[in-house]
N, C-alpha and C positions, 0 to 999 in steps of 0.2 A: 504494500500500500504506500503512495507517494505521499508526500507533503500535503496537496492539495485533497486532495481522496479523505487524508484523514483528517482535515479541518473542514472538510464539508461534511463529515460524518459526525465531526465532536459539535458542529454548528446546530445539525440535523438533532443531536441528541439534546441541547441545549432548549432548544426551541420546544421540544418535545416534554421537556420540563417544566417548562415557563407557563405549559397552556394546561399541563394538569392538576386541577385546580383540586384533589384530594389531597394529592402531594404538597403543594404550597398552604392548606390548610392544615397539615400534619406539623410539617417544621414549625410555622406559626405560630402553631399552639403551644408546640416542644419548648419552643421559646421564650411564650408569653410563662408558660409555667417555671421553668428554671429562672427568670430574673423576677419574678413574681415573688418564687421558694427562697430565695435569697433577701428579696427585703422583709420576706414576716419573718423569718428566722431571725436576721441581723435583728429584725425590731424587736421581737419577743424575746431573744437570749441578749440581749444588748450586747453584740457580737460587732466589734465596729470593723472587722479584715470585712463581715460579708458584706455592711453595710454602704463600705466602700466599694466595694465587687459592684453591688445593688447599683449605686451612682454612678460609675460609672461606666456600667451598660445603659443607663438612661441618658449620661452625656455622648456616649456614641452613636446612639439611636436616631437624639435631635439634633446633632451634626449632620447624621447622615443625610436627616430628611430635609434640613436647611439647605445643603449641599446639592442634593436630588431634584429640589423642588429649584433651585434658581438655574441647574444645570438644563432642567426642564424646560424654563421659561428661555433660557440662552438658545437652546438648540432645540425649540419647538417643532420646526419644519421635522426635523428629524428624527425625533421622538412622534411624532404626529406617523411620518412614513413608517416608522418599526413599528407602531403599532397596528396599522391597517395589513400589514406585512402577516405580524403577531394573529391580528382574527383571520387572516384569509388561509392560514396554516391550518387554525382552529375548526375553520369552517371545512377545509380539506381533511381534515381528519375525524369528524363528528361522526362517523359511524364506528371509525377505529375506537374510541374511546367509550366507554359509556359514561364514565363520570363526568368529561366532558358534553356528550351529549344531554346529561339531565341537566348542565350548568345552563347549556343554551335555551334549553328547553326551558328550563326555570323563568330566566331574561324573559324572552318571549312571553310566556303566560300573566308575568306579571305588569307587564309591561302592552295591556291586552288592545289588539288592533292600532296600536298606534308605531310600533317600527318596522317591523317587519310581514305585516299583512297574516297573522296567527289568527284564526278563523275563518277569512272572508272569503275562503272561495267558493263558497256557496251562497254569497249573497250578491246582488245586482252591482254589474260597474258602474253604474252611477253614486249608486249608494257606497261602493269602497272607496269612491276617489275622496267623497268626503271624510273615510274614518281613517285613512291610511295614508301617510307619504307616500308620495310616488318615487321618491329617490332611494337610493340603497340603504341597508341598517347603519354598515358603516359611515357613514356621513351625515348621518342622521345623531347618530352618537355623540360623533365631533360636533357638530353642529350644538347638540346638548351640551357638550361640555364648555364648548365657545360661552352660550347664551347664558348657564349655570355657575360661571368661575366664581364669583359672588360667594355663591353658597360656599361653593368646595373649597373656596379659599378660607370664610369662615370657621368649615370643620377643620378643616388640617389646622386654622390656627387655633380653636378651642382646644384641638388634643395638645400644642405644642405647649398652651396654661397648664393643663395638666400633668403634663412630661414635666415641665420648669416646677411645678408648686408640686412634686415626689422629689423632685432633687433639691430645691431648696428644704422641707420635712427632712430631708434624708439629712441633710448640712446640720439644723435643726438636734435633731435626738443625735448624732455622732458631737456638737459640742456639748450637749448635756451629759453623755454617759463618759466627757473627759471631764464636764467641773466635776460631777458626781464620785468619779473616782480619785480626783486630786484629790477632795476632801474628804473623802473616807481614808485616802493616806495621810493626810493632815492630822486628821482627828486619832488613826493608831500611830503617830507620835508624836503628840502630845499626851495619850494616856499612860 
């Protein structure tokens, strides 16, 4: 196998990960749980190695997503292309997959008669031009995402208060369980 043979093979596999969405809810979760299991523990054993572990997995996090998100805005175009790239793979492989195909299917349903025409081909063209876009899902997405930044920019910045206001808490109890401890060494000597 050449060079290129196996960078379009490790590309092919790459992609093939990106769009399985069990799998990226597995890691996830794995995730969310281990930096989660680190700050009740550091909080509950007043353990300040994990509490520091705790913080900063939360300051790599909002880096990343700082980092992510303006890299995003810098090369739009481009992220805009890997993504339509990303669903037409997805859409290419939706029988291959079934977890993927219930993800699409999901979208679809609840998203009912208005991106992708889910029900109506049993009801009058005149009557679907009104329920339905006439342009494709993907572009219709974008198109959502364009007209919605607002909001999305709202959520990602509501979570980033609460990334910030777990790291400051975390900063919080790690200088309390140092006065707490200076003073209990204080106080055994003086007795």
């Amino acid at each position: 196998m050449d060079h290129c043979e196996s960078s379009l093979y490790f590309s092919d596999a790459v992609d093939s990960l990106i769009t399985d969405p069990a799998l990226i809810l597995i890691i996830v979760g794995c995730l969310m749980f281990c930096i989660t299991f680190l700050g009740c523990t550091g909080a509950l054993r007043n353990n300040q190695i994990l509490l520091k572990i705790f913080m900063g997995f939360l300051l790599f996090i909002l880096l990343a997503q700082i980092i992510g998100a303006a890299l995003g805005f810098i090369f739009s175009k481009k992220v805009e292309t890997k993504t339509v790239a990303l669903f037409k793979k997805g859409i290419i492989r939706y029988r291959d997959d079934l977890d993927l195909q219930n993800l699409i299917d999901f979208i679809q349903k609840k998203i009912v008669n208005t991106m992708c025409g889910y029900e109506t081909q049993s009801k009058e063209v005149l009557l679907v031009h009104k329920i339905i876009y006439m342009k494709g899902c993907l572009e219709n997405i974008v198109n959502w995402g364009h007209e919605n930044l607002n909001f999305i920019g709202g959520v990602c910045l509501s979570l980033l208060l609460v990334e910030v206001a777990m790291i400051v808490l975390a900063v919080v109890l790690l200088k309390k369980i140092k006065y707490f401890k200076k003073r209990k060494a204080q106080s055994q000597t003086t007795s």
